[in-house]
LOLUM-966421 format. One record per residue (C-alpha): residue in one letter; y, x, z. Coordinates in Angstrom, 3 decimals. Layout:
a,Y,X,Z;
...
END
This chain:
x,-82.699,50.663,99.387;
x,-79.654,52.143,98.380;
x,-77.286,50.244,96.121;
x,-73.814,50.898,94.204;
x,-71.460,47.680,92.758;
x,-69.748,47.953,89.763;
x,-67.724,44.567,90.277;
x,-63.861,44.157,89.476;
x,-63.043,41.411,91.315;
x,-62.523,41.973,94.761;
x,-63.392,38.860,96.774;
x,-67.237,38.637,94.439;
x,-67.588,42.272,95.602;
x,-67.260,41.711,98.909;
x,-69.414,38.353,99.557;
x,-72.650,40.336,97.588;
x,-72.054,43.050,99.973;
x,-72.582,40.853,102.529;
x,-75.689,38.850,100.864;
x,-77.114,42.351,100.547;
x,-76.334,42.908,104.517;
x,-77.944,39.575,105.228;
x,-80.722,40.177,103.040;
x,-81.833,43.496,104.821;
x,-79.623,45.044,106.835;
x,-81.147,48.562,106.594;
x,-79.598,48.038,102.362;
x,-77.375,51.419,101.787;
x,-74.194,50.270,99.839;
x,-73.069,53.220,97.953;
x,-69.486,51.804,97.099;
x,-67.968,49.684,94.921;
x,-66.698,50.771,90.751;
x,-64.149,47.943,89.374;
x,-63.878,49.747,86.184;
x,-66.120,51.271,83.399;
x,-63.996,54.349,83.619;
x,-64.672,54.370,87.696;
x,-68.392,53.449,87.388;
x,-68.850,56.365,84.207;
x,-67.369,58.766,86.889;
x,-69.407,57.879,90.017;
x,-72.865,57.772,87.768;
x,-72.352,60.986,86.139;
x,-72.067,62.636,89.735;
x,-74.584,60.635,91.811;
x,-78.157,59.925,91.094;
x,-79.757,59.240,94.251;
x,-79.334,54.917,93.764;
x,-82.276,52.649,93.659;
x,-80.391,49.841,92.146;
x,-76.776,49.009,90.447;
x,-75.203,45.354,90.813;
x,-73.088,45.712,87.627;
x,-70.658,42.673,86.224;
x,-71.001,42.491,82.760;
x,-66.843,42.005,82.092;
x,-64.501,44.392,84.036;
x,-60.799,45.417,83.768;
x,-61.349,48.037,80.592;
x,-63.968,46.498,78.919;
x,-68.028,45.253,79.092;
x,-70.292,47.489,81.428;
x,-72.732,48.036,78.358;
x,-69.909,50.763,77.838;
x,-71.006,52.738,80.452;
x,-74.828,53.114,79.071;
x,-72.889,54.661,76.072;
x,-71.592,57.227,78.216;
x,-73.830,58.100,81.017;
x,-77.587,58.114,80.828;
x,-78.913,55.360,83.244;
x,-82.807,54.646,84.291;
x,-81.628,52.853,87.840;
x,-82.922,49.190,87.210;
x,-79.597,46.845,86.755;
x,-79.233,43.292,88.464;
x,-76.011,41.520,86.225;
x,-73.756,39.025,87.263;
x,-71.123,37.824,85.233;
x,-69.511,34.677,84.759;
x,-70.586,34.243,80.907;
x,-74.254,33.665,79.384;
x,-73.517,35.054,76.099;
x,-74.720,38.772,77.195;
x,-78.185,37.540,78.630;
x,-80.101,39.638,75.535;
x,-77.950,42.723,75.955;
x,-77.936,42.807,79.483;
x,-81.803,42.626,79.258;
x,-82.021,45.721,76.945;
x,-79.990,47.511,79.471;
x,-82.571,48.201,82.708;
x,-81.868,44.648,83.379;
x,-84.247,43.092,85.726;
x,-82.446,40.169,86.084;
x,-79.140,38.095,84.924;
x,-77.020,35.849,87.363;
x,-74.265,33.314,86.971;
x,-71.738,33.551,88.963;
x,-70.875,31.916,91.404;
x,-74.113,34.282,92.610;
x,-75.558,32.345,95.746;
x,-77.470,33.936,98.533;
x,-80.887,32.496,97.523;
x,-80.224,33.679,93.989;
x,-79.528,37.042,94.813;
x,-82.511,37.143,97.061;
x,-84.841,35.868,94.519;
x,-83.211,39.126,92.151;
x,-84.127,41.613,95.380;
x,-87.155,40.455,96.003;
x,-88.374,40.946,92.127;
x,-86.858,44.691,92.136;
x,-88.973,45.344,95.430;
x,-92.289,44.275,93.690;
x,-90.984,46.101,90.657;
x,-90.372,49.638,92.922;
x,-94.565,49.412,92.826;
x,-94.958,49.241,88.977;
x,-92.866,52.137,87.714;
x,-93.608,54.238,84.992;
x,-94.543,57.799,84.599;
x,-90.876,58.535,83.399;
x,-89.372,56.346,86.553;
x,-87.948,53.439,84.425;
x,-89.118,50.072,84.960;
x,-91.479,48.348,82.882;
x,-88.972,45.218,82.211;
x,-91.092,43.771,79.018;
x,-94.061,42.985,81.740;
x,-91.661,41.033,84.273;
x,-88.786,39.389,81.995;
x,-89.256,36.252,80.661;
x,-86.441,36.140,78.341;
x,-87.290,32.490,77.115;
x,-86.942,30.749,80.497;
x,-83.955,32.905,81.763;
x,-81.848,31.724,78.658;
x,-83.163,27.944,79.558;
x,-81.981,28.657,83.104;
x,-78.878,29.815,81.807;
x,-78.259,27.157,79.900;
x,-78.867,24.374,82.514;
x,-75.913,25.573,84.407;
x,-73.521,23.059,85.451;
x,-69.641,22.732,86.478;
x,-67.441,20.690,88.628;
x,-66.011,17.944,85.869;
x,-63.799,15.932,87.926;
x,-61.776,16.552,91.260;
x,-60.303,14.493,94.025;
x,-56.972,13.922,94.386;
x,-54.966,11.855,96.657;
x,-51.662,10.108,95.358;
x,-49.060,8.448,98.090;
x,-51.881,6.230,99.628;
x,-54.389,6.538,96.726;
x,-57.583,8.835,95.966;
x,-58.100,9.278,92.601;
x,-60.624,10.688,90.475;
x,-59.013,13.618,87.990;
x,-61.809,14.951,85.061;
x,-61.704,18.581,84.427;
x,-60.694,17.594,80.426;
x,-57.530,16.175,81.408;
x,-56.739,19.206,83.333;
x,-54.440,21.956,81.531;
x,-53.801,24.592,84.504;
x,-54.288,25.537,87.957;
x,-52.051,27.397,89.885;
x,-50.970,28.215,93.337;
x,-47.726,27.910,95.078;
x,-47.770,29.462,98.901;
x,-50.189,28.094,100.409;
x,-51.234,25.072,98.035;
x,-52.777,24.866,94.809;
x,-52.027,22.511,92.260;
x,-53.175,20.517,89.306;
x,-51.302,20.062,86.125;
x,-52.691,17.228,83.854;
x,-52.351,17.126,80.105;
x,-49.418,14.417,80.661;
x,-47.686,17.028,83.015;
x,-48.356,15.317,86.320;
x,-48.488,18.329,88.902;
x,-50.800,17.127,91.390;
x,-52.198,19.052,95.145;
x,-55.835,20.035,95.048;
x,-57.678,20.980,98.251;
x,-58.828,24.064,97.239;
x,-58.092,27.587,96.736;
x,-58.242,29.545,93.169;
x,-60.948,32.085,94.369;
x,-63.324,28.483,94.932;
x,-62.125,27.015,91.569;
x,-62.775,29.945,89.537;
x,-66.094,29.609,90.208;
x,-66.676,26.103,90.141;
x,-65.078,25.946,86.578;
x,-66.972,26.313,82.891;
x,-65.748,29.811,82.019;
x,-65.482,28.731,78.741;
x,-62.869,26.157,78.929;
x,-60.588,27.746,81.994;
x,-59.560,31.424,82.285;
x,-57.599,33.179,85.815;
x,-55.009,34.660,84.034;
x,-53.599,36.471,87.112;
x,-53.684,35.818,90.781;
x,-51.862,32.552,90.315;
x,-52.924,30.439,87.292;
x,-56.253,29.553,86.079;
x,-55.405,28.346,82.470;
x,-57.698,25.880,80.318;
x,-58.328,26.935,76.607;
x,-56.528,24.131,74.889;
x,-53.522,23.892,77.166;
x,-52.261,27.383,75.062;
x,-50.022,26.704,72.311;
x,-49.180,30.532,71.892;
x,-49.991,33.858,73.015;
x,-46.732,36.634,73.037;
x,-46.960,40.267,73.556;
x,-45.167,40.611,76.673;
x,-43.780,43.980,77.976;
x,-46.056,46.551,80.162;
x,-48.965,45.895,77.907;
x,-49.415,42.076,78.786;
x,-49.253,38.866,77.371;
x,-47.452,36.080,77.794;
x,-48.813,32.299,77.412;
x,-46.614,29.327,75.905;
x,-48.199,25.788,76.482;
x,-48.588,22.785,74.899;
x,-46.672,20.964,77.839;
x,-43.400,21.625,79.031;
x,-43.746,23.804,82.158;
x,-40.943,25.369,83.728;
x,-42.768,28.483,85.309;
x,-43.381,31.932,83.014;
x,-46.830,32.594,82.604;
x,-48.039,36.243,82.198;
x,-51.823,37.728,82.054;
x,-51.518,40.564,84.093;
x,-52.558,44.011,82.945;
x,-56.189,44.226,84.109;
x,-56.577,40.763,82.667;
x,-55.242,41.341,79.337;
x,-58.764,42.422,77.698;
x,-60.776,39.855,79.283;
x,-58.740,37.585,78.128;
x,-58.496,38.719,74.811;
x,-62.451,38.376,75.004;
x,-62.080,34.961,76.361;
x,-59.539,33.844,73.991;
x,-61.666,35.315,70.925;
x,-64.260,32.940,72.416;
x,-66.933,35.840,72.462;
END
């Protein structure tokens, strides 16, 4: 099986290369797009791929762009860390749709439906989706999909209990990360941004750049910042400058649109 990412975020890239690994090792991993731009290139020039792992959001827009620009019949797992796009993604070769954070046993479960699919494949080579897609039940699934809605924190000699909606930003500072609460109370957090991205509702909490995750109603204002980025002004006084770095800036544009 031979497989190409399109994936912009490094660290998700890497742990479904090695979920593919652990799956079967004998899985061909073509390399890794982190742009439409990148992935338009690479497609136009190689054909021989069984499969694409495409995220729906990267740094210059939604990978549906890239089926406007390059002709694809390769059957298309999505991850992505929305479930808006679940009827697009299914009009474009998708055989399936995961939420990230994408486990092992999820992933599997997508594999394991291409490989029975490799069996049933048309005259023209593209896969009969209609016959294996049950739209209904994936957008139930979907739906169903919980978040982490409280953390532990401990305070002097205390453990507390801190609920995601009292919760205006993330951020890390060397090698600690940090809560900031609606009251401005900047509290440690055992964790690192990589795990909290993932364990919070995409809708409600954005990574703005490598250090701040920012939640939706923490933003007073948005200012066009210099270098094409933006800059974020909160509700609460916070004594740090808070840009959305370049590659971010459309996502979270996107995010901020609430598409």
């Amino acid at each position: 099986m031979k497989v190409f990412i399109i994936e912009d975020e490094i660290p998700a890239a890497e742990k479904i290369q090695r979920y593919l690994k652990r799956y079967d090792e004998n899985i061909e991993i073509l390399g890794q797009a982190m742009s439409v731009k990148q992935a338009v290139t690479w497609l136009d020039e190689n054909h021989d791929v069984d499969l694409l792992l495409m995220d729906i959001q990267l740094t210059d827009g939604l990978s549906f762009d890239i089926f406007k620009s390059v002709k694809i019949d390769i059957p298309v797992i999505f991850t992505t860390a929305y479930n808006e796009y679940a009827i697009e993604a299914f009009k474009a070769n998708g055989i399936d749709y995961l939420l990230k954070p994408v486990t092992f046993d999820a992933l599997s479960e997508s594999l394991d439906k291409f490989k029975n699919l490799k069996n049933r494949l048309s005259e023209q080579g593209k896969v009969e989706t209609e016959s294996v897609i049950d739209l209904q039940a994936a957008l139930q699934m979907l739906s169903k999909r919980e978040y982490k809605t409280r953390f532990m924190v401990k305070i002097g000699e205390h453990i507390r209990s801190v609920t995601t909606d009292t919760i205006h930003l993330f951020y890390a500072e060397g090698r600690n990360a940090y809560i900031v609460t609606e009251e401005g109370k900047r509290l440690i957090i055992d964790y690192k941004l990589e795990t909290l991205e993932e364990m919070l509702d995409p809708k409600k909490f954005f990574r703005v750049n490598r250090s701040y995750i920012i939640e939706i109603n923490a933003i007073k204002d948005v200012l066009v910042y210099s270098n094409s980025r933006l800059k974020i002004i909160l509700h609460l006084n916070f004594d740090r400058e808070i840009i959305v770095s370049r590659e971010k800036v459309n996502a979270f544009k996107t995010w901020f649109d609430g598409e």
